[in-house]
C-alpha positions in Angstrom: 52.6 65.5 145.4 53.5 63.3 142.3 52.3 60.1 142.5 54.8 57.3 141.7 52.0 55.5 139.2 51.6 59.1 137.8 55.3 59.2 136.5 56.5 62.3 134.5 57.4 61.4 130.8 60.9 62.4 129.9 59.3 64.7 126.7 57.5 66.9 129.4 61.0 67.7 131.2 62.8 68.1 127.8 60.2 70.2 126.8 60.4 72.4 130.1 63.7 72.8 129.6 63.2 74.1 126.0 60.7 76.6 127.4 63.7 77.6 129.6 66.3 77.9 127.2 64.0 80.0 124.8 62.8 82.4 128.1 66.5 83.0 129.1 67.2 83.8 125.5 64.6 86.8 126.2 66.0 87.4 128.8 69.3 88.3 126.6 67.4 90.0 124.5 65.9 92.3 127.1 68.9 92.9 128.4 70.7 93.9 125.1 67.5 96.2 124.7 67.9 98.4 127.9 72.0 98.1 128.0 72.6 99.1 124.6 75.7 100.9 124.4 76.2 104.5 122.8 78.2 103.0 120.1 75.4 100.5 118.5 72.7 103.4 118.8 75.2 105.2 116.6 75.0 102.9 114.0 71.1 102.2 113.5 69.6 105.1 110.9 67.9 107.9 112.7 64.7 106.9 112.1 65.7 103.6 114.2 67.3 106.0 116.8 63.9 108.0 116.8 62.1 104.9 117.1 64.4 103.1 120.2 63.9 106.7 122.0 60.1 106.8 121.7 59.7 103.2 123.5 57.5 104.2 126.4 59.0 102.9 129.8 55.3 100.5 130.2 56.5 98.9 127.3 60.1 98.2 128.5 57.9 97.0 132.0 55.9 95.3 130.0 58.9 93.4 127.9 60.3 93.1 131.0 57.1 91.2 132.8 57.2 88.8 129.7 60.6 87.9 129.9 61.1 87.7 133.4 57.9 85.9 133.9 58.6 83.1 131.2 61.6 82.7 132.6 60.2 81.9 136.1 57.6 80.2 134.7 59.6 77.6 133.0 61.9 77.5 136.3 58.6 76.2 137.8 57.7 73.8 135.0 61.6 72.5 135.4 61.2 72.3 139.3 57.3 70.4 138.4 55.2 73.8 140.3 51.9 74.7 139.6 52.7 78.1 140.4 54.6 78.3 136.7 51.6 78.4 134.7 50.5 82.0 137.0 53.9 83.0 135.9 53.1 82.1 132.0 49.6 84.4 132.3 51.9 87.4 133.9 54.5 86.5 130.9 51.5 86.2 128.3 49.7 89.9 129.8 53.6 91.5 129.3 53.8 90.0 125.9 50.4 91.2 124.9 51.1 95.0 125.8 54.9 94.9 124.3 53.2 93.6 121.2 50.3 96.1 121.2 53.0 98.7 121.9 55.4 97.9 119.0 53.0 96.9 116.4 50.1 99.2 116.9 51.5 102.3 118.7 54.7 102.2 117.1 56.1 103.2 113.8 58.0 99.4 113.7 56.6 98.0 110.9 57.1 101.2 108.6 60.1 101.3 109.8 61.3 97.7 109.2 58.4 96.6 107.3 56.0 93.7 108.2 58.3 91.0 108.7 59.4 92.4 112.2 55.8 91.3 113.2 56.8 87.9 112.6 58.9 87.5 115.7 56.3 89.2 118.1 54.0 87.1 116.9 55.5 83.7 117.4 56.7 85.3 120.6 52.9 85.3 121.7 52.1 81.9 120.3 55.0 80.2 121.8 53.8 82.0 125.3 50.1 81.1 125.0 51.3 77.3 124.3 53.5 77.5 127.7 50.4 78.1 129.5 49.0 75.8 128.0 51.5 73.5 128.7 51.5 74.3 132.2 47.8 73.6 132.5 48.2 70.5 130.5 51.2 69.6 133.9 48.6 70.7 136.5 45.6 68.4 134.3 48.0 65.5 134.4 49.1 66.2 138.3 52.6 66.2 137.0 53.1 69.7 138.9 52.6 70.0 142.5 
């Protein structure tokens, strides 16, 4: 329970929040990924069809795990639960092998060069510093 001398600071709620906003914006993306229609597969080059059409289905679990699990996660941090940092590991693991998978497996980056690692990357930091921040609640006893 959240003791009443032990109040919250606004910045931690805003910043939940912006962990939200950023998770359901992957969550968009994840869902553009696996729903793309017939038309806009038309219009990427065939080596970017080739590419889309190799993506093993672990990796689209995996994408899905981080998305999904950030999402939850920052629910938790919102709703002050401890349980939302578990959810940023689970997010962080899904990141990890959707990274590995796209950057090391795949052809991505001679495909679109290296700047698509950029994205991924900050991807991972931005889901290593929500566990972080999570622990940081849970440290604090912010999150019951």
């Amino acid at each position: 329970m959240v003791n009443q001398n032990n109040k919250i600071p606004t910045w931690f709620t805003v910043v939940s929040i912006l962990f939200l906003l950023w998770n359901l914006m992957g969550c968009m993306a994840f869902f553009s990924h696996v729903m793309m229609p017939e038309a806009m597969l038309e219009k990427m080059t065939q080596e970017e069809q080739e590419l889309y059409a190799s993506i093993p289905l672990w990796s689209t679990i995996a994408f899905a795990l981080g998305v999904f699990g950030g999402a939850l996660g920052s629910i938790g941090l919102v709703m002050k639960k401890k349980w939302a940092k578990s959810l940023f590991w689970l997010s962080l693991l899904g990141v990890m092998v959707q990274t590995f998978q796209s950057l090391v497996l795949a052809d991505t980056l001679t495909i679109y060069g290296s700047g698509a690692a950029l994205l991924p990357l900050l991807i991972a930091l931005l889901t290593a510093v929500a566990v972080w921040f999570a622990q940081y609640g849970i440290t604090k006893r912010w999150l019951k």
